[in-house]
Each structure stands twice: as structure tokens, then as C-alpha cells.
C-alpha positions in Angstrom: 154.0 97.6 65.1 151.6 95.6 63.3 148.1 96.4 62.9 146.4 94.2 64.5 148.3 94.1 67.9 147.8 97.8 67.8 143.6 97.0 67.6 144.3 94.6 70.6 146.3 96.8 72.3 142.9 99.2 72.0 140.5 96.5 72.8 142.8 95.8 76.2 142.6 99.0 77.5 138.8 99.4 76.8 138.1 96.1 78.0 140.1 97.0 81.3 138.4 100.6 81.5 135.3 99.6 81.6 136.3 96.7 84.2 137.3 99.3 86.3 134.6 101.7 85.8 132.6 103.2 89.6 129.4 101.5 89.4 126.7 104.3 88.8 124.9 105.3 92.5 121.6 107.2 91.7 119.5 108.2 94.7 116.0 109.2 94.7 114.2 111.2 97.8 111.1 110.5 99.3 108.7 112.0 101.7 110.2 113.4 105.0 110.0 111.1 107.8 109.5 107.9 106.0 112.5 105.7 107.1 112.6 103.3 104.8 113.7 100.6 106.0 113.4 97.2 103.4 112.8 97.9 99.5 111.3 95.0 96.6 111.2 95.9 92.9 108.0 96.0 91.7 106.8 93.6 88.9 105.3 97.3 86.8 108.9 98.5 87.0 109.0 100.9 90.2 109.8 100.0 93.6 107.9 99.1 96.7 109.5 100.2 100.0 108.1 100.3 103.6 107.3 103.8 104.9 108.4 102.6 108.4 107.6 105.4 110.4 104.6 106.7 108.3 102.8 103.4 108.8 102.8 102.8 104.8 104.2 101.1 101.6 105.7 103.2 99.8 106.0 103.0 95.7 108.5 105.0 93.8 108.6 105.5 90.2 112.3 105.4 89.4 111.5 107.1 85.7 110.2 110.1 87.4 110.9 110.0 91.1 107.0 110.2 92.5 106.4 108.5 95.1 102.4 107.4 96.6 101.8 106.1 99.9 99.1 102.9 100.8 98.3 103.3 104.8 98.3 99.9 106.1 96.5 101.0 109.1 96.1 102.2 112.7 99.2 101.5 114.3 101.1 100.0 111.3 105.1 99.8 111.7 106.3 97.4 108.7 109.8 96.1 108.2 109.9 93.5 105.4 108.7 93.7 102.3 108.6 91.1 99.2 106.7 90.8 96.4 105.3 87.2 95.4 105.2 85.5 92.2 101.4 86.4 92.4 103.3 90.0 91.9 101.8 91.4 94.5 104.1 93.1 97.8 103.9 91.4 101.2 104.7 92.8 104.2 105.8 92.0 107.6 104.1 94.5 110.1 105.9 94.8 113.7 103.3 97.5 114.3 100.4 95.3 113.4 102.0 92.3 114.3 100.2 90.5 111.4 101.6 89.4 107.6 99.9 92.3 105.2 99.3 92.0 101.6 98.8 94.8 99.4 97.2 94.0 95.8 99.3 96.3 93.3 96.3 97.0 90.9 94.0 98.1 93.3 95.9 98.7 96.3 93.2 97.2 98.6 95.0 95.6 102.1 94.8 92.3 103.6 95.5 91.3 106.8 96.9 87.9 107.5 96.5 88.6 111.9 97.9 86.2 114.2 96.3 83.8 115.8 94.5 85.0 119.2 96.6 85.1 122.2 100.4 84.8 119.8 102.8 86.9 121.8 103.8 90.4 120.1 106.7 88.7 117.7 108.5 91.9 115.9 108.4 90.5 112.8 111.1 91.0 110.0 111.2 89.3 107.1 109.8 87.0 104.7 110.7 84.8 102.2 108.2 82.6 99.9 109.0 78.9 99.5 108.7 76.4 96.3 105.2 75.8 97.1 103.8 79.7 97.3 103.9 79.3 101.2 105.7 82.6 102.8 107.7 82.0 105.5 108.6 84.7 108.3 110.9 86.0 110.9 110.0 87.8 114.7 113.0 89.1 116.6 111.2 88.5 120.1 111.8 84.8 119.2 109.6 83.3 116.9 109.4 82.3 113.1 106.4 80.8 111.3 104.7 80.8 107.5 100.9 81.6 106.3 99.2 79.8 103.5 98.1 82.5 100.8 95.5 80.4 99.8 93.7 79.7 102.7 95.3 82.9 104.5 96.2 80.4 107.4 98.9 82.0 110.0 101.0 79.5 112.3 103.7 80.5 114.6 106.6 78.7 116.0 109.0 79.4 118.6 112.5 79.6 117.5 114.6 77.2 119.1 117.3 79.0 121.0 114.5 81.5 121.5 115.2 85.8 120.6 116.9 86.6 117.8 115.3 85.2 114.5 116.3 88.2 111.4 117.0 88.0 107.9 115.5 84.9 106.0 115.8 83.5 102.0 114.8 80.7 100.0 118.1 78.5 98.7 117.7 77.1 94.7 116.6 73.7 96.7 113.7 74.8 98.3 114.9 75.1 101.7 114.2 78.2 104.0 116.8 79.8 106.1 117.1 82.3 108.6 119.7 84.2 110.4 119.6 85.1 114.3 121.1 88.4 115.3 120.5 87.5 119.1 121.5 83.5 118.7 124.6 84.3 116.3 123.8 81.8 114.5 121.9 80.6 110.8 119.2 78.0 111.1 117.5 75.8 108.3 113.3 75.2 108.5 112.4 72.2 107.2 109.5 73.4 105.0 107.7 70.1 106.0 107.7 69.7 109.4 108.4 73.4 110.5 111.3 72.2 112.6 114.9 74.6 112.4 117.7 73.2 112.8 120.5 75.9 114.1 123.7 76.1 112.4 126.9 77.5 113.7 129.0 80.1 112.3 132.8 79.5 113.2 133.0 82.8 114.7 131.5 83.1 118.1 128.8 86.3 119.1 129.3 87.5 115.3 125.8 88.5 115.4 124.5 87.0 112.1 122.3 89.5 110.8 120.9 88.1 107.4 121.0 85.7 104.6 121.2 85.2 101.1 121.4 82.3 98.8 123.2 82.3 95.7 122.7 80.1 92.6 124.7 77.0 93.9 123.0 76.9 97.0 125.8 78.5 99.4 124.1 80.5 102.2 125.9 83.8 102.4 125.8 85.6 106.0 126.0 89.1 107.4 127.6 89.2 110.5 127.1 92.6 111.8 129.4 92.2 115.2 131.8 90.7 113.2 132.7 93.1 110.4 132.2 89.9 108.6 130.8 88.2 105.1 130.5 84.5 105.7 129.6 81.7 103.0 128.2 78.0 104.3 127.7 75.4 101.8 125.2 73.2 103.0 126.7 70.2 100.7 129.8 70.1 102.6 128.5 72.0 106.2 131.9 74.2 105.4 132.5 77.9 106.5 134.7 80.2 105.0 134.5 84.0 106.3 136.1 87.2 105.2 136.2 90.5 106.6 134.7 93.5 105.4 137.8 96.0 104.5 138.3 99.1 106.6 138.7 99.6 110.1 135.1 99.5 112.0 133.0 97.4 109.4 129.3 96.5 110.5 127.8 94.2 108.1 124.4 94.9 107.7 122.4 93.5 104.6 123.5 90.7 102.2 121.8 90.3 98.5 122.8 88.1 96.0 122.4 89.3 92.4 121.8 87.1 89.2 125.4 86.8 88.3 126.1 85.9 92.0 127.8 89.0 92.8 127.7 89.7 96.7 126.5 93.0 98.0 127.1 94.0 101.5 126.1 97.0 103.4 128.5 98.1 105.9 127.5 100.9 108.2 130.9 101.7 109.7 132.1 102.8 105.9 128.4 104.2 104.8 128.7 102.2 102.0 128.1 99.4 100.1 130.7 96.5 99.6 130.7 94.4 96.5 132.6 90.6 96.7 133.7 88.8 93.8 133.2 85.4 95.2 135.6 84.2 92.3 138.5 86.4 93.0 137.6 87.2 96.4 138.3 90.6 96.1 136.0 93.3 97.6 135.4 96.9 96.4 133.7 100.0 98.5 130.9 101.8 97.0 130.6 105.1 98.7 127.3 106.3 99.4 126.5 109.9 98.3 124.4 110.5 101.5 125.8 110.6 104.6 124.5 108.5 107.2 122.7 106.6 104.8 122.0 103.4 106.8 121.1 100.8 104.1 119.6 98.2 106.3 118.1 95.4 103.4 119.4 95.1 99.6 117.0 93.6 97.1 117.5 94.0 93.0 116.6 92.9 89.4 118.8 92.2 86.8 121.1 95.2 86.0 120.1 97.2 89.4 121.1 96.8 93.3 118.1 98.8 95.2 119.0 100.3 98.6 116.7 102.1 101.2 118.5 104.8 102.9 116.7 104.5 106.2 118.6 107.8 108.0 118.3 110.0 105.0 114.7 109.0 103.5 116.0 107.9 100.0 116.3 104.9 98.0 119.4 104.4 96.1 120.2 102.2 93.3 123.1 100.8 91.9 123.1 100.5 88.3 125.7 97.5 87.3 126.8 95.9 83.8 124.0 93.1 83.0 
């Protein structure tokens, strides 16, 4: 045997070791009772996650595992958390039922309340647009945006009315949102503030979130469904596939930078990775049991997960 095919002989098998290589799950705990419940990388290289329960944001220092808590106030319950390009972390506040921003150098809170008399909305999630204006989510039926500049809140009522969940920004500038109580997506038209619902081609799949890649597909968690689904808003085409096992619940979508789908799925307690290219799933196990990753958010190289039911965060350290 010649020399050289003996050195690509090698190179094969290492090439096809690492490609099959269990992606590295590292989990960090935090303070009892937090039930953390959405996570956002900070732009100082820890983690902001919201202390559900506690009433807090939470910031983790991944290099040595402390954690410090910012009390957003008296009867505080957030759910969403993002951070801006402004770098600081926003948050959407069931509790408070107000936007809340958090400034990461001096950890001072701003409340961005709801106009008087606005219904108690259960907000979400947010998601910034092209123009700096964030754009959020209610569950009791209601979406609407605030100007960070002038701090302006306005509300609208979601067309088909409870419901409104996750919500992302697509590469064109347009805002979507899923409806776990509508089963169905809808597009805002950042303009106008009008959504316009779009139907999944499975029906009461209970569409849970969204995430956009970097062609502008909208890829769609559908929790009743056991389902991932992809639209493509060039072509208003569906294509869904169905989370492997036997009781999937699709919880949480992220998109990473190489366009990688991640997919929590509560009936495995894991995490699901698609290959949209070869359309071939794999199941990351969770370490925890009962782990209840409810949001996935990450940075290059790293899937972060809060582990609502056991107070951790997780991440998932991938090949950049």
C-alpha cells in the first residue's frame, strides 16, 4: 500500500471521528428556586437568564459558575429575555406586565409600563427589528413594540385573539411570531403594525416558536405536533418533519450561525439537532433529568439552554 493512501486512509477516519463526535453538554447550577425560564448571552461574555420565580435577571459567569441576581421589582415574573445591539438585556415581565430594561454596567432598571387601562397581556417574548424598535409577544392575545428612544409602549390585539408566543426577526427585516393557542405563525408588518396569520399545513399543531435562519426560512416549533416545520416566505411553501422518538413535544427552536436547527423536545428531555442539508436529526441527551429547556439562544461555538425544572443552564459547546 502506498504511502500516501495510507495518510488518507488516516485523514478519513479522523475526519469521520470527529464528524461523529457527542457534542460537549456542560451544565452550570444556579440558585434554588430560580426557574429559569429564557437565557441571552451577554455582550461581556456571561449569560443573562430570567430568575422567573425569584422576580430577577439572572447573570452567570460561565468561566467560574457565579451567578448575581438584579430584582426587577415588587411583583416581577419575567419570561423573555434579549439583549440589544445597545448590549444591554431586555426583558418581558408577565409579573409587571411592562417591557424592563436592565443597563449591564450599572444595573439600574427601567420600566417601559403599559399604557393605562391595557389589559394584563402575559407577555413572552421579544425580538428587536432593523430600526432598534423591539417588538413583543402577550399570550392573553396581544402583540405590540416600544420605541427605545422615546420609551413609547403601543399594544395591539392579535388577530385571531389568545395565543401570540415565540417571535424573531427574519434577515429582511420582517417580525414574526408564533401562536400556541391559534396554531398558527403570523408576520407584523413593521410599518403599519398589521399581522398577517399564516397557516401551518398541520391543523392544532400548537406552533410554539420561531426562528429565522440566514435565507429567510421561518423555522417553527410545534409543540402538539412533535413537529419541526420550515416556511419560506419566497415561495409560501411548508415542509414539516417529525421530531424522532415516540412522544416528542417540540418546545424551543434556535437557529445558529451555520444554520444548524436546535430543538428542545420535552418528551425525550433533550435537545434535537437538524441538518437542514441532510435532513437528518440527532438526540442530545440532557444530563439532568426533567430538565425542561423551554427557549434556546447562542453565540458562535455555543447553544445556551435554561433548565427551567432543574435550576441550571446548560450549554452546548459545538465545532465553530
Amino acid at each position: 500500500m502506498k504511502r500516501w493512501f495510507r495518510v488518507l486512509i488516516v485523514v478519513q477516519a479522523f475526519v469521520a471521528a470527529v464528524a461523529v463526535a457527542e457534542p460537549i453538554v456542560q451544565e452550570y447550577p444556579l440558585p434554588k428556586g430560580d426557574h429559569p425560564h429564557d437565557v441571552a448571552p451577554a455582550a461581556d461574555g456571561g449569560v443573562w437568564y430570567t430568575a422567573q420565580h425569584s422576580g430577577a435577571l439572572g447573570w452567570l459567569d460561565p468561566k467560574t459558575g457565579d451567578t448575581r441576581h438584579i430584582p426587577l421589582g415588587e411583583g416581577s415574573r419575567p419570561h423573555g429575555v434579549i439583549v440589544g445591539l445597545d448590549g444591554a438585556p431586555w426583558i418581558t415581565d408577565s409579573g409587571l406586565n411592562a417591557i424592563v430594561r436592565v443597563d449591564p454596567g450599572t444595573f439600574k432598571v427601567r420600566v417601559f409600563a403599559a399604557p393605562e387601562g391595557t389589559p394584563y397581556m402575559n407577555l413572552n417574548t421579544a425580538s428587536f427589528d432593523f430600526d432598534g424598535v423591539l417588538w413583543f409577544t402577550g399570550q392573553a392575545g396581544y402583540y405590540g413594540h416600544v420605541d427605545a428612544a422615546s420609551g413609547t409602549l403601543k399594544v395591539f390585539e392579535a388577530p385571531r385573539g389568545s395565543g401570540p408566543y415565540g417571535i424573531a426577526t427574519a434577515p429582511d427585516g420582517s417580525v414574526y411570531y408564533a401562536s400556541l393557542a391559534g396554531s398558527h405563525i403570523a408576520r407584523i408588518n413593521v410599518k403599519t403594525g398589521r399581522a398577517q396569520v399564516i397557516e401551518p399545513p398541520t391543523k392544532d399543531q400548537g406552533a410554539r416558536r420561531v426562528w429565522a435562519d440566514s435565507k429567510g426560512n421561518i423555522w417553527v416549533s410545534e409543540w402538539h405536533a412533535g413537529k419541526l416545520a420550515r416556511y419560506t416566505p419566497a415561495t409560501q411553501a411548508w415542509r414539516e418533519w417529525r421530531l424522532p422518538g415516540d412522544d416528542p413535544h417540540a418546545y424551543a427552536v434556535y437557529v445558529d450561525e451555520h444554520d444548524i436547527v436546535w430543538v428542545s423536545d420535552f418528551g425525550a428531555n433533550a435537545i434535537v439537532r437538524f441538518d437542514p442539508n441532510t435532513k437528518q436529526f440527532k438526540v442530545i441527551g440532557l444530563p439532568s433529568a426533567g430538565a425542561k429547556v423551554r427557549q434556546i439562544l447562542g453565540r458562535p461555538g455555543e447553544v445556551w439552554l435554561p433548565e427551567s425544572g432543574v435550576d441550571k443552564l446548560a450549554v452546548i459547546l459545538t465545532a465553530d
